[in-house]
N, C-alpha and C positions, 0 to 999 in steps of 0.2 A: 504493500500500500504506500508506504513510505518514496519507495523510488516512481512508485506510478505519479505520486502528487508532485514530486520534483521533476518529472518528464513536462508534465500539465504547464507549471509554473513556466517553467523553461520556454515551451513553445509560445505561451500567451508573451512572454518577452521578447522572444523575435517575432514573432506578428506584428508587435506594434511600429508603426511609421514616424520619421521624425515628427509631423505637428502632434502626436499622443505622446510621444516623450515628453518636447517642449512643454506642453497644457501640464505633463505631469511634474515640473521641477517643483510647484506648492509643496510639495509634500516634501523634499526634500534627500529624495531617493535615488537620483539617477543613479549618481556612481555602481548602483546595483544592478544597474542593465549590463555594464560593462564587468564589473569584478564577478558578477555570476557565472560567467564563462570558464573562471578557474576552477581547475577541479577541485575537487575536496581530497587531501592524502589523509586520510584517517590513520593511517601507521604514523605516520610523522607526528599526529596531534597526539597518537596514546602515546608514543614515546615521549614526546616532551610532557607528557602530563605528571610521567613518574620523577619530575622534575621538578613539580609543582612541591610548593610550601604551603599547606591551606592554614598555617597560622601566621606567619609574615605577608602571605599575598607575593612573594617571589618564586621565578623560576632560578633554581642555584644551578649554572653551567659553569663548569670551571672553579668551583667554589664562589662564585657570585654570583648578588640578584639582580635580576631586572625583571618590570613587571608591564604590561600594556596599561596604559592612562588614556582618561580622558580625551586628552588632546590628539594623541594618537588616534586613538579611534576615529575621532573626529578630521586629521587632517586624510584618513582612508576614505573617508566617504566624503572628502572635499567641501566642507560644509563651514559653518562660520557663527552660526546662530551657538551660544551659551546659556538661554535662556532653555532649562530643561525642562521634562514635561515631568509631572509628582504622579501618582496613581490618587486614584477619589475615592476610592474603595467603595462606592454608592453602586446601588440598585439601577435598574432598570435598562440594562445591556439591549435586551431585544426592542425595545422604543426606539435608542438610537441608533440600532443599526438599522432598522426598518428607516428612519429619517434619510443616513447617510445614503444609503445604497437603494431607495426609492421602492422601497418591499411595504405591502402590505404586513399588517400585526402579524396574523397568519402564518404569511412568509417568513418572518423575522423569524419568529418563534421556531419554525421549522428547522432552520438554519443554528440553535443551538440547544443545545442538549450536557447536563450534567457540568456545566462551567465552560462549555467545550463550544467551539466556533465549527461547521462543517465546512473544512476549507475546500475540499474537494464539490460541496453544492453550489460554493460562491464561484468557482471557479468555472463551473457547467453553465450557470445563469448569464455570465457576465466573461465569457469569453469571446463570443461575438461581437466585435465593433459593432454589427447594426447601422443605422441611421448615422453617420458620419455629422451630419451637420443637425442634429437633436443633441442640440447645447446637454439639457438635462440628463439622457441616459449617458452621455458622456462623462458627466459629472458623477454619477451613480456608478458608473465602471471603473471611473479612478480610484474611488474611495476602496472598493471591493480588490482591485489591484494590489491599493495600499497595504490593506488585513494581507493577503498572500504574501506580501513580498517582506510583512516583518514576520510573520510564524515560520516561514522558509531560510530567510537569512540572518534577519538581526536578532529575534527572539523566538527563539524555537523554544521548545518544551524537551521534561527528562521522558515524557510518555508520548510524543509523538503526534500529540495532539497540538491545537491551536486555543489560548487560553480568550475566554468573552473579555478579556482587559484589551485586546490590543484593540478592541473598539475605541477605547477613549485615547490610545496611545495614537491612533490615526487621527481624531478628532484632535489633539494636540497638534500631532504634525501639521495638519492642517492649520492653525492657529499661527505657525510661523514657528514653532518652538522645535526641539531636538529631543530625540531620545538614546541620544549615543551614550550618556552616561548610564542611565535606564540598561540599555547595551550592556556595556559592562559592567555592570552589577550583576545581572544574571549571566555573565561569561563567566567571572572570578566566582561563583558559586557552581557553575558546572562543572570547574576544573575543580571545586572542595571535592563534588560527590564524585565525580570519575578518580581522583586522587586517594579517597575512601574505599571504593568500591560500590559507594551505594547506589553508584548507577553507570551506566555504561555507555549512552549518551551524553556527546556535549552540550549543554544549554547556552542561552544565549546565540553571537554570533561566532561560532568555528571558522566560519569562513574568513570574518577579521581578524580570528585571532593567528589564523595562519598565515595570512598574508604579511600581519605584524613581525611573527616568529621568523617566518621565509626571510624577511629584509634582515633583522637583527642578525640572524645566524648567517646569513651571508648565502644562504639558498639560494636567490636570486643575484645577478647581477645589481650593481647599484646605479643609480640615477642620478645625472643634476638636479632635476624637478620632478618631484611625485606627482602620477596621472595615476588615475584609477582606469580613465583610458588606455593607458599605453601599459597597466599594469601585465596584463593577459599575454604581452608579445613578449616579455622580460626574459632575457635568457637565463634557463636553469643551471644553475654551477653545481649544485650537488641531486643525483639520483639514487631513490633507493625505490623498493618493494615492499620490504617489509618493515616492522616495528621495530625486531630485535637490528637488524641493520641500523636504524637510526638510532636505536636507545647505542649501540654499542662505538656510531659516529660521533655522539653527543657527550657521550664519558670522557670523551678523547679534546673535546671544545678546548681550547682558551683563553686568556680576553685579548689577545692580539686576534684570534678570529670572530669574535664577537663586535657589532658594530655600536659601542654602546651609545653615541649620537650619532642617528641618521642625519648629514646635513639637507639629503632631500625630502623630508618630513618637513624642513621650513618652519620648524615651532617656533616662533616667537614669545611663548611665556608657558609653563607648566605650573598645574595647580601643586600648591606646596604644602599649605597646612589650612588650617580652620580653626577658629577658635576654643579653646580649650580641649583640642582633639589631638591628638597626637596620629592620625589620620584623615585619607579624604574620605568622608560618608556618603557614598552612592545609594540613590533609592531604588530599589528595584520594583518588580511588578506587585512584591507583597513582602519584601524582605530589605532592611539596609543592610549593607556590606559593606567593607575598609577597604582601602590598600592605603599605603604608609611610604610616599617620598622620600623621607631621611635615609631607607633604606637602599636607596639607587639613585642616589646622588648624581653617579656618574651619565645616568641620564640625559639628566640637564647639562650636560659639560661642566658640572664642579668635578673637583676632587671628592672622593670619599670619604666622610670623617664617620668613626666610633660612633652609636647613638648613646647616650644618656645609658649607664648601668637599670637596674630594674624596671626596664618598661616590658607593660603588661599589654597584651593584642585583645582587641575586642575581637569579637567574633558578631557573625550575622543576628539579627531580631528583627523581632515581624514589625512593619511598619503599624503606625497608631496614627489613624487618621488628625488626631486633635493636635496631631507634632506637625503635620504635614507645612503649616505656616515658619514651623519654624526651620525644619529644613531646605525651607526655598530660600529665609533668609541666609541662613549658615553657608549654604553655595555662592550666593549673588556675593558675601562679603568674604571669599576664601582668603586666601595667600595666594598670589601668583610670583613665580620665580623664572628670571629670566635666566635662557641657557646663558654660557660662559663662552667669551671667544674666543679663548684656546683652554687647553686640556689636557690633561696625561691621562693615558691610561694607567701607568705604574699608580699600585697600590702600598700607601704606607705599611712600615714591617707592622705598625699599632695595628690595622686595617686587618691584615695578614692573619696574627696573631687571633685578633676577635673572630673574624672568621671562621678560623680554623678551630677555637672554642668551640663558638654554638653549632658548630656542626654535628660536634660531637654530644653537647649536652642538650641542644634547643631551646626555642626562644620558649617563653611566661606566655600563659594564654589565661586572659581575665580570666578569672573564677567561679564569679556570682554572675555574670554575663549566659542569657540563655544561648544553649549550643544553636551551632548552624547546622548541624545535620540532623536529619528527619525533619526538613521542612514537611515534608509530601508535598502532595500538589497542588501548585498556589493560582491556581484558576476559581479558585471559589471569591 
């Protein structure tokens, strides 16, 4: 079922014509017409997943972290908008998708079932252009577009399913707003559960996070200027087949092969801290998650310095609609830190040293902080 929906997805994308593209740039998606072309190496993703730290939020190659951000994400899908979209947690899913996609109640209703969106019926109803110049069903097949093209790429599910949230996440995108942090929130928690075990699907987007991974590790050829256009033609410098290949390429890493600032990423400023957080707080579709800047410094083009002795990692908790204000504030007022304009990669022997400690011992994972695993499924 799984590859028959991503055949469907597939074709409805090359069907569409330049002016349905252009009409569709509100939403803020294109880069998806073009990055969905690359394939998915699933060996490469499980290997680096047993790389994953699901209490730092780092991948450790070589004995160091680096982790996909925000801005990353966001300079993949070529986008610029920072105003992110919160989840509403509110009722009434099947009203608005009947509004968006121009369905009868009926219909709506029809179309989900147990939290679950039927992406395969949206995809039957509204895969024919139709009336080319009927403004309205045009506008009704964008929005249905939309729903397929985040449950397929940016936010997939652990079951395979399409969760009744990315109604308001479309309804956002629509709005002018971004859900690439949204994105990664449920990325970095798909790499906890496949890291765990507790699930064998990646959530979120895989497709970014590979593409992320592909550039760092030096997969792909490097670029002046990142396209998500011209992504797809990038020549491959490293091939493999299987997992154990790559898990046994990846052991072998180190940070002279490691690209740890992409200059053709073009970041101009990386979120750094928050107040009173010793992380950035990502909202996902029903969970916040961390990741934690001080720890990959080198990102940014700093040097790497020691973090602070006893810090303790939070771990994921369910969002609380009555917080929702306040972590729109807490984002709009982060820390942003500009890269550096030059850079070593040499690691102080302190650097060294620390390293090679918690490697051995592991970082402090808050306490009293409810765990992130056993979410289940956050389509309710």
């Amino acid at each position: 079922m799984e590859a028959f929906l991503a055949e469907n997805v597939t074709s409805w994308i090359s069907s569409l014509d330049g002016s349905e593209k252009l009409n569709f740039r509100g939403f803020g998606l294109n880069a998806l017409f073009t990055l969905s072309r690359t394939p998915l190496q699933l060996p490469f993703l499980h290997a680096a997943a047993r790389f994953w730290n699901p209490v730092t939020h780092v991948f450790s190659f070589g004995g160091q972290g680096m982790c996909p951000t925000f801005e990353d994400f966001q300079v993949l899908m070529e986008l610029e908008c920072s105003e992110v979209i919160l989840p509403q947690l509110r009722f009434g899913h099947a009203q608005a998708l009947g509004r968006m996609c121009g369905l009868t109640a009926h219909d709506a209703r029809s179309l989900i079932c147990s939290g679950e969106l039927d992406i395969l019926g949206l995809i039957h109803r509204f895969f024919d252009a139709g009336d080319r110049s009927d403004h309205y069903w045009q506008g009704f097949r964008q929005h249905a577009l939309c729903l397929c093209l985040l449950s397929h790429f940016l936010l997939s599910s652990d079951f395979g399913g399409a969760s009744i949230r990315l109604i308001e996440v479309t309804q956002g995108l629509r709005e002018g707003k971004s859900c690439i942090a949204m994105t990664l929130a449920e990325t970095l928690m798909g790499l906890d559960s496949v890291y765990r075990r507790e699930a064998t699907r990646f959530t979120g987007s895989p497709l970014l996070l590979q593409v992320w991974l592909m550039d760092k590790l030096q997969v792909v050829d490097s670029c002046p200027a990142y396209s998500a256009r011209g992504y797809f033609f990038r020549q491959r410098l490293v091939n493999a087949l299987d997992e154990r290949w790559w898990f046994d390429w990846m052991c072998n890493l180190s940070a002279d092969g490691i690209a740890w600032r992409c200059p053709w990423l073009n970041l101009p400023a990386m979120s750094y801290s928050m107040s009173r957080q010793i992380g950035i707080q990502l909202i996902g579709l029903t969970h916040c998650v961390f990741y934690f800047p001080f720890r990959f410094l080198r990102q940014f083009g700093h040097d790497q310095t020691c973090p602070p002795e006893g810090i303790e990692y939070p771990v994921a908790f369910p969002v609380r609609g009555a917080q929702l204000a306040r972590y729109a504030t807490a984002w709009r007022t982060r820390k942003l830190l500009a890269p550096a304009s030059t850079f070593s990669c040499t690691l102080s022997d302190e650097c060294v040293d620390w390293l090679n400690e918690e490697a051995q011992v592991g970082p402090s994972l808050v306490s009293d902080a409810p765990s992130s695993s056993g979410r289940g499924r956050r389509d309710t």
